[in-house]
C-alpha positions in Angstrom: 4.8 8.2 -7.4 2.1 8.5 -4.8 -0.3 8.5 -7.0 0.2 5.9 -9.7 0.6 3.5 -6.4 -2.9 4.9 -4.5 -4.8 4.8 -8.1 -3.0 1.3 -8.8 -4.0 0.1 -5.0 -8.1 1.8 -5.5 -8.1 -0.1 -8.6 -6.6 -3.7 -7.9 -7.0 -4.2 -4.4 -10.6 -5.2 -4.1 -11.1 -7.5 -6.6 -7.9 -9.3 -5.9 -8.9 -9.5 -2.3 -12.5 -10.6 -3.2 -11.0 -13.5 -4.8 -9.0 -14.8 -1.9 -11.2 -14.2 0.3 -13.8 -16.3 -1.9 -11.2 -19.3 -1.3 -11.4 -18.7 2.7 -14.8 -19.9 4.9 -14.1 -16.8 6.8 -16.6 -13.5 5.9 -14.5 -10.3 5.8 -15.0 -6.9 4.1 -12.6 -6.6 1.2 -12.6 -2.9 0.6 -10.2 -0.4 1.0 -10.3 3.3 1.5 -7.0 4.8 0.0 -5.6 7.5 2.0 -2.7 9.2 0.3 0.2 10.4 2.2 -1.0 8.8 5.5 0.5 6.4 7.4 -2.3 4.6 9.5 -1.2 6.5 12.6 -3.1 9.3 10.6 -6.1 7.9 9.6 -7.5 5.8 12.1 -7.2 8.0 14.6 -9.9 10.2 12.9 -13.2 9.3 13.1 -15.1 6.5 11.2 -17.4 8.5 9.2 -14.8 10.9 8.2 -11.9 7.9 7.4 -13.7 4.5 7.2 -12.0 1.4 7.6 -10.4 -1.0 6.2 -8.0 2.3 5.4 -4.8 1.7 3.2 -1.8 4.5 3.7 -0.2 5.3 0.7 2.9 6.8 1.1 6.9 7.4 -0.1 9.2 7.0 2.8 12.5 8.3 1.0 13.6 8.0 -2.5 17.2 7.6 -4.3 18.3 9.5 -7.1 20.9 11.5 -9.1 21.3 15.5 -9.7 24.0 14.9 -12.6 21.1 15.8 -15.1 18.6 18.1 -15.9 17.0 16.6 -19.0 16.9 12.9 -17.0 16.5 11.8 -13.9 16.4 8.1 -12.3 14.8 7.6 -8.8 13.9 4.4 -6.8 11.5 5.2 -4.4 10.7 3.4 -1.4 7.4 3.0 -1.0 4.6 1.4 1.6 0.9 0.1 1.8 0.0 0.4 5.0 -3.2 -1.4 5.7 -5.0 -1.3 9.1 -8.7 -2.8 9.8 -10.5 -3.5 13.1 -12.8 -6.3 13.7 -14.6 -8.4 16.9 -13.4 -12.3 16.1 -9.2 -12.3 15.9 -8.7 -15.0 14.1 -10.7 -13.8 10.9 -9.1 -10.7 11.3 -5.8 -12.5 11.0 -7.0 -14.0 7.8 -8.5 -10.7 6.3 -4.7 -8.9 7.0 -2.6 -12.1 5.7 -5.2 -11.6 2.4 -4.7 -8.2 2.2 -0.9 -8.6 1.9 -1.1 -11.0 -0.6 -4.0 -8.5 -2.6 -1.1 -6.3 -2.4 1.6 -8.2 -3.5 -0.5 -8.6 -6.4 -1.2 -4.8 -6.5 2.7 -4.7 -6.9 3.1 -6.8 -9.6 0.7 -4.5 -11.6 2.9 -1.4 -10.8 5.3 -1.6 -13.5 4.3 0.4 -16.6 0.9 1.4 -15.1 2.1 5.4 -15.5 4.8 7.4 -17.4 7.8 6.4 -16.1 7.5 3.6 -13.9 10.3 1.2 -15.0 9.6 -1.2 -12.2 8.2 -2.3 -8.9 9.6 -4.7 -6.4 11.7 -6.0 -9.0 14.9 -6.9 -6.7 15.2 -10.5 -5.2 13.4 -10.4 -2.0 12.7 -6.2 -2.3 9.5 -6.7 -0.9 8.6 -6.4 2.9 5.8 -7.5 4.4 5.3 -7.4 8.2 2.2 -8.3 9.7 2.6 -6.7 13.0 0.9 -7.6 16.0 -2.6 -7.8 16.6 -4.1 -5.5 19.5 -7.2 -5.5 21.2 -7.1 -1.4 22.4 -8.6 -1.2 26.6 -12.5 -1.3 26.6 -13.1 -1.9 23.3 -15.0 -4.7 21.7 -12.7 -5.4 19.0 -9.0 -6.0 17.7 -7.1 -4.1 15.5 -4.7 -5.5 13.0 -2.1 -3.6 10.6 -0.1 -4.6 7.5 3.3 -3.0 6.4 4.5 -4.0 2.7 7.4 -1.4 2.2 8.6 -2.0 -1.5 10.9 -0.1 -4.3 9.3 1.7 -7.4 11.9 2.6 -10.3 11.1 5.2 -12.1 12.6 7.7 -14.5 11.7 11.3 -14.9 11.9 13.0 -18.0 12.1 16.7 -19.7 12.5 18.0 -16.0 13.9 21.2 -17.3 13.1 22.5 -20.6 15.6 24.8 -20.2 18.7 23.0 -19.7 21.5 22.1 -22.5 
């Protein structure tokens, strides 16, 4: 699941943020790096020119499911893109993170169907969660940090999980 979202995220996000940006007077980068299985608590604390930034986590928090069968299994997994960039002026920093969560809402929307399996993607009535949390400036640094939390479901089925079983 991981990896249909990451690959979905490297190959939607920046051209759908490109284009909101474009309506915006405010210059931001609209890149991502994808980091898979890493909250942002991971990767920005490594340096810049090993994780650059604006960094996207990728990652499942837990996942529902059923053992009844071997030959099919349903899951829905909760998943989150967690976006975290640093900049010097706050206020276009604010912009770039309320873009980014819309370029991923859109990256969302292009979830369902996009691997084997994947039977849907934020599909329940308000099963997406997006929290902007709280811009921070960290002590002696020339610049503010801002994150982005959109925690969402992905349903998908597995099949043939054992070949085996009658």
């Amino acid at each position: 699941m991981v990896e249909a979202c990451a690959a979905r995220a490297a190959a939607d996000f920046t051209p759908g943020m490109t284009h909101l940006a474009s309506q915006k007077t405010v210059s931001m980068d609209t890149s991502i790096h994808v980091y898979k299985r890493q909250d942002a608590n991971i990767f920005v604390a490594l340096d810049e020119s090993v994780a650059p930034l604006p960094g996207l986590g990728v990652y499942a928090l837990s996942a529902l499911t059923n053992a009844r069968r071997q030959d099919l299994r349903d899951s829905s997994v909760a998943m989150v893109y967690d976006y975290f960039a640093r900049g010097a002026d706050p206020a276009a920093l604010l912009v770039q993170a309320e873009l980014a969560a819309e370029a991923l809402l859109r990256v969302i929307d292009r979830i369902y169907g996009s691997a084997a399996g994947i039977f849907g993607a934020g599909e329940a009535t308000l099963g997406v969660q997006v929290t902007v949390e709280p811009m921070v400036k960290p002590a002696g640094m020339d610049y503010y940090e801002q994150r982005v939390l959109v925690r969402f479901l992905v349903d998908e089925r597995d099949l043939d999980l054992d070949p085996q079983a009658t």
